[in-house]
Every structure is written in C-alpha cells, then in structure tokens.
C-alpha positions as protocol buffer text, in pm:
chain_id: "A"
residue {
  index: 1
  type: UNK
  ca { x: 6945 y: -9440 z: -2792 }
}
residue {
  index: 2
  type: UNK
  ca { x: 6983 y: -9079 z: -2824 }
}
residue {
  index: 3
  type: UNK
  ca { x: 6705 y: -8856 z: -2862 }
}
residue {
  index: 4
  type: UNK
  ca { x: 6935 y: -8604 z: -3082 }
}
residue {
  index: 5
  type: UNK
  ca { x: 6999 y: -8723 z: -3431 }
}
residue {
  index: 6
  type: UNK
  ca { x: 7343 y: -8702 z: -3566 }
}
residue {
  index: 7
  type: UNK
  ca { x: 7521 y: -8852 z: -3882 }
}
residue {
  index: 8
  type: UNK
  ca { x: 7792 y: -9163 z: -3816 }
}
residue {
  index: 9
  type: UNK
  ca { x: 7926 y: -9071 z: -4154 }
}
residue {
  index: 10
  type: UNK
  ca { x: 8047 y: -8681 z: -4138 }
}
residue {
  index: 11
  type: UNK
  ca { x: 8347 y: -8564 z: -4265 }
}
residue {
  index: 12
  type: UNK
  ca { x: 8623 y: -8521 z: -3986 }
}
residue {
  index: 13
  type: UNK
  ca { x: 8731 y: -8180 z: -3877 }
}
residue {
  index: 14
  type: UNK
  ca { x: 9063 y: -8220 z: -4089 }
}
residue {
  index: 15
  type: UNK
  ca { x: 8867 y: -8165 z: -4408 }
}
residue {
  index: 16
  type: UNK
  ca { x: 8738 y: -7829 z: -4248 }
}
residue {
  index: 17
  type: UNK
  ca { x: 8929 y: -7447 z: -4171 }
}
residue {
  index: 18
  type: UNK
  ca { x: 8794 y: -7267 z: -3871 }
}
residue {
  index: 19
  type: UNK
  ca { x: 8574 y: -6982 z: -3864 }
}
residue {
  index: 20
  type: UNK
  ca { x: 8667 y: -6646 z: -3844 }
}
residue {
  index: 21
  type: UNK
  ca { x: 8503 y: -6329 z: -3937 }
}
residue {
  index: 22
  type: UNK
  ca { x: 8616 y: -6368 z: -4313 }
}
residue {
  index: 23
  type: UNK
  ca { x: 8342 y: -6622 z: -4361 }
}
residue {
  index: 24
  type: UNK
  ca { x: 8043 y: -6434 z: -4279 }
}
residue {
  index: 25
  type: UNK
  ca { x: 7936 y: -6475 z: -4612 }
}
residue {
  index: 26
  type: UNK
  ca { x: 7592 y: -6567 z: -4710 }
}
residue {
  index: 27
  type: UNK
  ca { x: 7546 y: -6862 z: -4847 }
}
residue {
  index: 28
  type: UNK
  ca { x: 7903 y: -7025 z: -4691 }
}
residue {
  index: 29
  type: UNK
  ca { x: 7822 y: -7383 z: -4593 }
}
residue {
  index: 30
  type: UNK
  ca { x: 7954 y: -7465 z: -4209 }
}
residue {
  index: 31
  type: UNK
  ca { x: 7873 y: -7634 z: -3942 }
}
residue {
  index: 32
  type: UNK
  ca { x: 7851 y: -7631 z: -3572 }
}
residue {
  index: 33
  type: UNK
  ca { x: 8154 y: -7745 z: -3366 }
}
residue {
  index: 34
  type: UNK
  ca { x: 7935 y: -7935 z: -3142 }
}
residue {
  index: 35
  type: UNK
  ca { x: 7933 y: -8299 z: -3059 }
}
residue {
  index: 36
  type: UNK
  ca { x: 7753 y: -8380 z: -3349 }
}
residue {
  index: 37
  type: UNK
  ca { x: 7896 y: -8150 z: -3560 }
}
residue {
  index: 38
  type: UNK
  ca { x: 7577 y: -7943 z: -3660 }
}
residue {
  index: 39
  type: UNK
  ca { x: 7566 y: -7870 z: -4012 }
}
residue {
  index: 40
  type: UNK
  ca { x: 7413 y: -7535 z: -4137 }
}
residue {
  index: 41
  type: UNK
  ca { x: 7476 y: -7217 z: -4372 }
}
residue {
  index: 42
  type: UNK
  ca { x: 7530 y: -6846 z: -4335 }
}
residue {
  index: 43
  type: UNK
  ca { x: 7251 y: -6707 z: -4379 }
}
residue {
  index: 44
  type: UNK
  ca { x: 7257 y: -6331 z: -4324 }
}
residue {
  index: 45
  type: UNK
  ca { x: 7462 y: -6062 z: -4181 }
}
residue {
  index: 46
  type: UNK
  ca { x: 7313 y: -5813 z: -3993 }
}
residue {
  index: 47
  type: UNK
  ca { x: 7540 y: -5451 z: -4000 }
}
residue {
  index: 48
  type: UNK
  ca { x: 7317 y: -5276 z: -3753 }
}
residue {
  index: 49
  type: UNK
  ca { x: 7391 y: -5498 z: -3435 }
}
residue {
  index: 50
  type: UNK
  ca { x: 7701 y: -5698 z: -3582 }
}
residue {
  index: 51
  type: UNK
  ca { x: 7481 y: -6031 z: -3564 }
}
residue {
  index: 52
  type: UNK
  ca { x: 7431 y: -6304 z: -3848 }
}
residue {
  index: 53
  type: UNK
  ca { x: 7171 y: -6581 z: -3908 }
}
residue {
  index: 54
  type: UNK
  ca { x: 7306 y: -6928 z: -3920 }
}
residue {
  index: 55
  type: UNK
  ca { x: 7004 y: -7169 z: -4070 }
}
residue {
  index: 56
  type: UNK
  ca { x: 7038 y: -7515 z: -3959 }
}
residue {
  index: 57
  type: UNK
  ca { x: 7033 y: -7791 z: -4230 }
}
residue {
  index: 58
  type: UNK
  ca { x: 7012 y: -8122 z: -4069 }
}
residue {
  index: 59
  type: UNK
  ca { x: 6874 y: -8342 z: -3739 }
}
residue {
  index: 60
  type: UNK
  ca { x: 6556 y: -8251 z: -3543 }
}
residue {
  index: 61
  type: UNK
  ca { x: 6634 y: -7855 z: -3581 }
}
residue {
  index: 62
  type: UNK
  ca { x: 6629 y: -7857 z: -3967 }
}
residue {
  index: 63
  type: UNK
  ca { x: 6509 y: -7528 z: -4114 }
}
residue {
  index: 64
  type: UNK
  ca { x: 6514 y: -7327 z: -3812 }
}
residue {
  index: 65
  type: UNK
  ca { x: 6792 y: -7031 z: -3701 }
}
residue {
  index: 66
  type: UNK
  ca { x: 6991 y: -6907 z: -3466 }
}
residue {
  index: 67
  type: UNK
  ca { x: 7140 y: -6513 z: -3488 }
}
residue {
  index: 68
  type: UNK
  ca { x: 7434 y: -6465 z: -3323 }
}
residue {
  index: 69
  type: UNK
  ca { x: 7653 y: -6201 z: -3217 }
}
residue {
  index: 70
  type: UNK
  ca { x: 7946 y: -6186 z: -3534 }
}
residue {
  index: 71
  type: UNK
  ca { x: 8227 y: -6322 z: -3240 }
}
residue {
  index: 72
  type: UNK
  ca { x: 8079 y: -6629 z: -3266 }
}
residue {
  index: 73
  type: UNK
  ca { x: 8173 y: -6717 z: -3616 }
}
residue {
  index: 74
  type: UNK
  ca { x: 8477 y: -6903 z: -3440 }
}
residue {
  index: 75
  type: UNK
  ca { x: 8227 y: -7179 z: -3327 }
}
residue {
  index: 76
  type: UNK
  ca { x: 8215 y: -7282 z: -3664 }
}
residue {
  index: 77
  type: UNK
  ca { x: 8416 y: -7459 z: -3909 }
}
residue {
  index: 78
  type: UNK
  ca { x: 8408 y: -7440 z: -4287 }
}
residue {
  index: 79
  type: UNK
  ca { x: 8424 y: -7606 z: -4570 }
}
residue {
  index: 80
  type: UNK
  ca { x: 8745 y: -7547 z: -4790 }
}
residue {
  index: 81
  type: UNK
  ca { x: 8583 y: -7360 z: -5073 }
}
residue {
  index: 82
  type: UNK
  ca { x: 8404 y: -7083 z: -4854 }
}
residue {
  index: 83
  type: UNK
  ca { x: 8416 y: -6758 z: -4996 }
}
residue {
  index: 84
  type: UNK
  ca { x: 8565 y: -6472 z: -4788 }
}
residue {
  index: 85
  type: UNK
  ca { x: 8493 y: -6135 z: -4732 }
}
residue {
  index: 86
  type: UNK
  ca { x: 8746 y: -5866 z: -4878 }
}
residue {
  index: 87
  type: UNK
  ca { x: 8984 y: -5702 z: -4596 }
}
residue {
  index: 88
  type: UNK
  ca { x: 8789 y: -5376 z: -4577 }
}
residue {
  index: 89
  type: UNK
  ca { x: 8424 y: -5540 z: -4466 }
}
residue {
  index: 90
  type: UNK
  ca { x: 8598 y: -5804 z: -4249 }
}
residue {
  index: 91
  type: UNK
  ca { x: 8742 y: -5521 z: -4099 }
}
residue {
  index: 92
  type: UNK
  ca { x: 8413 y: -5339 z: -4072 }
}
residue {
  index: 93
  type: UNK
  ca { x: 8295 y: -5590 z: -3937 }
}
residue {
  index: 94
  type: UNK
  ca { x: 8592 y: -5661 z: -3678 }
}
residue {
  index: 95
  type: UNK
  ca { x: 8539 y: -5260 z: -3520 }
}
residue {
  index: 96
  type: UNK
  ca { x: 8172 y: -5306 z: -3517 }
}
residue {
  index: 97
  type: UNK
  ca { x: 8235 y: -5603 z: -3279 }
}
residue {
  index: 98
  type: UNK
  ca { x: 8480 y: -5373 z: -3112 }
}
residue {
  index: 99
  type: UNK
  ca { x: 8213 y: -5141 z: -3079 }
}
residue {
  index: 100
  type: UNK
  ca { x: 7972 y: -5317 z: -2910 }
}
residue {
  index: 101
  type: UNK
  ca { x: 8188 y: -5542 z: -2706 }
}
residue {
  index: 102
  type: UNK
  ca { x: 8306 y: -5164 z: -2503 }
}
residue {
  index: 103
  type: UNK
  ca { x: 8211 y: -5134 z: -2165 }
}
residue {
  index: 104
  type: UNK
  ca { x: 8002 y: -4853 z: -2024 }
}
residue {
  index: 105
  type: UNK
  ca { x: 7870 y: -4696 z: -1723 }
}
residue {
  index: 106
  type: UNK
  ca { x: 7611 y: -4510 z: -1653 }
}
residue {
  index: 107
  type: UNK
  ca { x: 7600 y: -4316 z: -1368 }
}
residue {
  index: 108
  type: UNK
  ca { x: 7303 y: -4336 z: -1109 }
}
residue {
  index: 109
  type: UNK
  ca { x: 7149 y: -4063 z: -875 }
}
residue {
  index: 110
  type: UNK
  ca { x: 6915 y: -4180 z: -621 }
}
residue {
  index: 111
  type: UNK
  ca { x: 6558 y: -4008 z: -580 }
}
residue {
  index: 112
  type: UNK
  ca { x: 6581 y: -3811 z: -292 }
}
C-alpha cells in the first residue's frame, strides 16, 4: 500500500499536449508529469520574477501550491482545450526567462 494517493482511472498522456510557455494561462487545467500524474491548474503568473502558481487539485496535497520558475511549464501536460497566450506575451515571457536564466559575476576584492 502506498502512502501517496493516485487515481487507477486517469486519462493517458495521449489525450494530453505538452506544456510550453503558451499555456501559462490562468485558469488552464494540467497536470503534473509525475508518476501519478498530478492533476492541478494555473493559477497565476507572476511578471516580476517570471514564476507562476500551479494549485494542486487532487491526492493528499489538494489545495496547496507550488510557484515555479516559468521554464518549468514543460513538466506539465495539458488538456486539449487550454487556452494560449498570444505570440507577443509568450514572447515576453520567453526573454524574461532569458533574462534571468544569464549568468553573472561579480567581482570580489579581499579586505586587506
């Protein structure tokens, strides 16, 4: 006996399309592409650190969230009437990722 819940009778992944940055639309239904195939929805995007809120709907974890970094949208999959963002916000969204995925350095002086 597990001591995860999970659901013998989900949908297989064939009557899903994977996540991309298109579907970072609140309210978009998806789940997790875990073993148990987490199911949850978009709940927010967040512009200011290219994060969203994914609200789990089902198993132990009901109700809570996770906010993850916008790259992560591929760990989802969708169902086939998700609603998309329009080109120009997907693409805002794309160079914000862009953005923060940069390296930098910052340059250290000891104390004498």
């Amino acid at each position: 006996m597990s001591v995860h819940q999970s659901n013998k009778n989900s949908l297989p992944d064939s009557e899903f399309i994977p996540g991309d940055i298109t579907f970072l639309v609140p309210g978009n239904s998806c789940r997790l592409l875990d073993i148990r195939r987490t199911p949850g929805v978009i709940e927010a995007y967040f512009e200011d650190s290219a994060m969203f809120r994914w609200r789990i709907m089902d198993f132990e974890d009901k109700g809570k969230y996770w906010d993850l970094p916008a790259e992560d949208i591929v760990r989802f999959q969708f169902t086939r009437d998700s609603k998309r963002l329009d080109n120009r916000t997907a693409g805002d969204i794309t160079s914000a990722v862009n953005r923060y995925q940069a390296t930098i350095s910052i340059e250290a002086t000891a104390k004498p």
